[in-house]
C-alpha positions in Angstrom: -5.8 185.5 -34.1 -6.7 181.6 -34.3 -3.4 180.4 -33.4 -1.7 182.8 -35.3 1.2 184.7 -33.5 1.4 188.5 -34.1 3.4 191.5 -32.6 0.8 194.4 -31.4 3.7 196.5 -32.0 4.7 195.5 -35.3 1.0 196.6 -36.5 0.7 199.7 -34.4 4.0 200.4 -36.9 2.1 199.4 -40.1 -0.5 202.4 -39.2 -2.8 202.7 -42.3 -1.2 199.9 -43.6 -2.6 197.5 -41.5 -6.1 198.0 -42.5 -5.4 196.8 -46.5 -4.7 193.1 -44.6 -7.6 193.0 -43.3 -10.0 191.7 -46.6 -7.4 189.4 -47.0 -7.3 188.3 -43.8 -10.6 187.9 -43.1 -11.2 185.8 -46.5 -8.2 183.3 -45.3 -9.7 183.0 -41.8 -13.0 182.2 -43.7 -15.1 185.3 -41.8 -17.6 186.2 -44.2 -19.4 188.9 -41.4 -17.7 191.9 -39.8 -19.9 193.4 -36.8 -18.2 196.9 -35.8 -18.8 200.7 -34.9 -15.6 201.6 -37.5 -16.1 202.6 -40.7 -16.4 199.9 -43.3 -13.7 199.1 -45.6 -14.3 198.8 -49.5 -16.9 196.9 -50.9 -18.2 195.9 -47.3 -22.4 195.1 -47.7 -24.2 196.8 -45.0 -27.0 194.5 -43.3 -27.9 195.6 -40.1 -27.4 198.9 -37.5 -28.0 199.5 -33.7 -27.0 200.8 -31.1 -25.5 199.0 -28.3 -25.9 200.3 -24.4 -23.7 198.7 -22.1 -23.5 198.8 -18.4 -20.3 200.5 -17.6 -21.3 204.2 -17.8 -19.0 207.4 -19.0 -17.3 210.1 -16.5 -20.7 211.6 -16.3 -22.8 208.6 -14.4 -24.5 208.2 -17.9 -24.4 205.2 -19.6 -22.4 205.7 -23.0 -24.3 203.8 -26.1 -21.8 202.3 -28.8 -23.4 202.3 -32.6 -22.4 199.3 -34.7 -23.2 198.1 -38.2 -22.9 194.8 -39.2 -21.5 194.3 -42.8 -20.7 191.1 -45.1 -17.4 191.7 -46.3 -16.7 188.9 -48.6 -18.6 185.4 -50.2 -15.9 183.2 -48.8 -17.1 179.4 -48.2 -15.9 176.9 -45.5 -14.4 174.8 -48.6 -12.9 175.8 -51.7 -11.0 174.5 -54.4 -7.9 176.3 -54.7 -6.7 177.8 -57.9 -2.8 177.7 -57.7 -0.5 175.4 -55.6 0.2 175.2 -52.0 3.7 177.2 -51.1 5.6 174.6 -48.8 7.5 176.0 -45.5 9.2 173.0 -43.8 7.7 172.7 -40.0 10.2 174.0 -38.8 9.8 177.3 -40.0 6.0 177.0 -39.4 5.4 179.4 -37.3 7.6 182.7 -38.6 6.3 181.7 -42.0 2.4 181.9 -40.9 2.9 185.1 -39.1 4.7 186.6 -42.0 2.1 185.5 -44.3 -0.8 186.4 -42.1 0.7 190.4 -41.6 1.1 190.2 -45.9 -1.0 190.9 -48.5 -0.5 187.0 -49.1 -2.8 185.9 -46.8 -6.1 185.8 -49.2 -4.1 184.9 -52.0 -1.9 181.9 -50.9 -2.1 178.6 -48.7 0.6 177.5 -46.8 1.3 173.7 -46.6 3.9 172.0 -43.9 4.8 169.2 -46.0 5.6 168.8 -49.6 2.1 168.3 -51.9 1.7 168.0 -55.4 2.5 170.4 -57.7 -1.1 171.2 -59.0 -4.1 173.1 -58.7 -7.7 174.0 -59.6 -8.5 175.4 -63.4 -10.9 177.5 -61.1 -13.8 176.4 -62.4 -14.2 173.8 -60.0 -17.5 174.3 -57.1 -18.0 172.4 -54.0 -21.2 171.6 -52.8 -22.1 170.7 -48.6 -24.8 168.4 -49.2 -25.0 166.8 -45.2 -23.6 167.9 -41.8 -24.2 166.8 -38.6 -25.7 170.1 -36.0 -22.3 169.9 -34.1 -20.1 169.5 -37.7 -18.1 166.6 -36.8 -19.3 165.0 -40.3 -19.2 167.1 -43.7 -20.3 165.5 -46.6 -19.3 167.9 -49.9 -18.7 167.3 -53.7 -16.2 168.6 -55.7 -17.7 169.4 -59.2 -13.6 167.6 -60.4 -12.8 165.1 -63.3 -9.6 165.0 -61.4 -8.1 165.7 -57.7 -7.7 169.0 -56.7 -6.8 170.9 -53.4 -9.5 171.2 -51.4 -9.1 173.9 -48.6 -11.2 173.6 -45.7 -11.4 176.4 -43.4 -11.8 173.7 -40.3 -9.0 173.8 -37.2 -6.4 171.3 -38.0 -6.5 168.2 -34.8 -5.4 164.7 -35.0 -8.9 163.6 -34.7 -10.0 164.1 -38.6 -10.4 162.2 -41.1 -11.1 162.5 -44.7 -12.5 160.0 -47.0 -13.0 159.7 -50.5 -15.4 156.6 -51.8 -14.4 154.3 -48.3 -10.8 155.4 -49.0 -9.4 157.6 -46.5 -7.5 160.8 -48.1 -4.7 162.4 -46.4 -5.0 165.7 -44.3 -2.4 168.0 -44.6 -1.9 171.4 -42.3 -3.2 174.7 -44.3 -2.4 178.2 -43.1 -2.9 179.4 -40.8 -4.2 175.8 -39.1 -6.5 174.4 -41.2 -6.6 171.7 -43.5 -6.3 170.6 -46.9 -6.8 167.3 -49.0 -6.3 166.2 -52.2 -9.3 165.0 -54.0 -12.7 165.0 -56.0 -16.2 164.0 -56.3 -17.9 163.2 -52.9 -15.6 163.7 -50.0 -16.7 163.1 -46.4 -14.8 165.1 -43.5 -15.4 162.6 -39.6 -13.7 163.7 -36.5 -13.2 160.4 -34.9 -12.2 158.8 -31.9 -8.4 157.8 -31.9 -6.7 155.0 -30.4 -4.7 157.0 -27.1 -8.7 158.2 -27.0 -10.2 154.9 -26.8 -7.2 153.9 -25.0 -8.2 156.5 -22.5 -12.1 156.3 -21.9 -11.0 152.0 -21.6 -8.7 153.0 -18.6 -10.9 155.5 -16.9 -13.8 153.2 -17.0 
């Protein structure tokens, strides 16, 4: 669910319905695979079958084997420039506004934003480029092909610890739905997760 809150029994309800979130879902969450024994949804790439033999056995002592197919179900990238404007929702209403958007067919259309941004987006022409990160990705280095600043969604968890910078200048990192984050910016853009001061306050007092 990655943080977002969601009623099993509000989905139960949906029946059918559910199942037409799920591209957009998936394409907000950034999942570009699907690995399952369920029949794939529309325009779902098959790459690879098996068959899957676990160790808990059926009623008859035999162990039951589980086919699965694994499918890519969309092109979605870790970073994209986003082609109409963040909608707002004050923090306060965070949380009912994600799940609302999440269990809509919203969610692979439209970012959500906790505080107010600029009024402006991508012409959609715009592609971003990873040219360096480190094995662990606590450093991203990506261009945005931009004349101009644009918002930048990156499908990262949201935490104090980041930073974005923009030519030594650091850029401001605002909360995306459902919790990642988005900045405002263009040309080459490096993503740190850094060490903050109650951190270094607290490796100075444990050593």
């Amino acid at each position: 669910n990655w943080g977002v809150i969601t009623d099993d029994r509000r989905i139960d309800s949906m029946g059918d319905g559910a199942k037409a979130l799920i591209p957009g879902q998936l394409e907000a969450l950034g999942i570009k695979y699907v690995l399952t024994s369920s029949p794939p949804l529309a325009g779902w790439r098959l790459i690879a079958q098996g068959v899957f033999t676990p160790y808990v056995k059926d009623d008859s002592g035999q162990p039951r084997p589980y086919p699965y197919s694994l499918y890519a179900a969309n092109e979605t990238g870790i970073i994209s420039v986003l082609g109409s404007a963040p909608r707002y929702v004050p923090k306060a209403d965070w949380e009912n506004e994600v799940t609302e958007w999440f269990l809509s067919q919203n969610a692979g259309s439209e970012v959500l934003v906790d505080e107010p941004v600029p009024d402006f987006a991508g012409s959609g022409n715009e592609a971003v480029k990873i040219f360096r990160q480190s094995p662990t990705m606590e450093r991203v280095g990506f261009f945005v092909d931009s004349e101009r600043p644009v918002p930048v969604l990156i499908k990262i968890s949201d935490f104090p610890n980041w930073r974005a910078y923009q030519g030594g200048k650091r850029l401001h990192i605002f909360r995306a739905s459902p919790y990642f984050m988005l900045v405002y910016g263009y040309g080459e853009i490096e993503l740190r997760y850094e060490q903050t001061p109650p951190d270094l306050a607290g490796y100075a007092m444990t050593f």
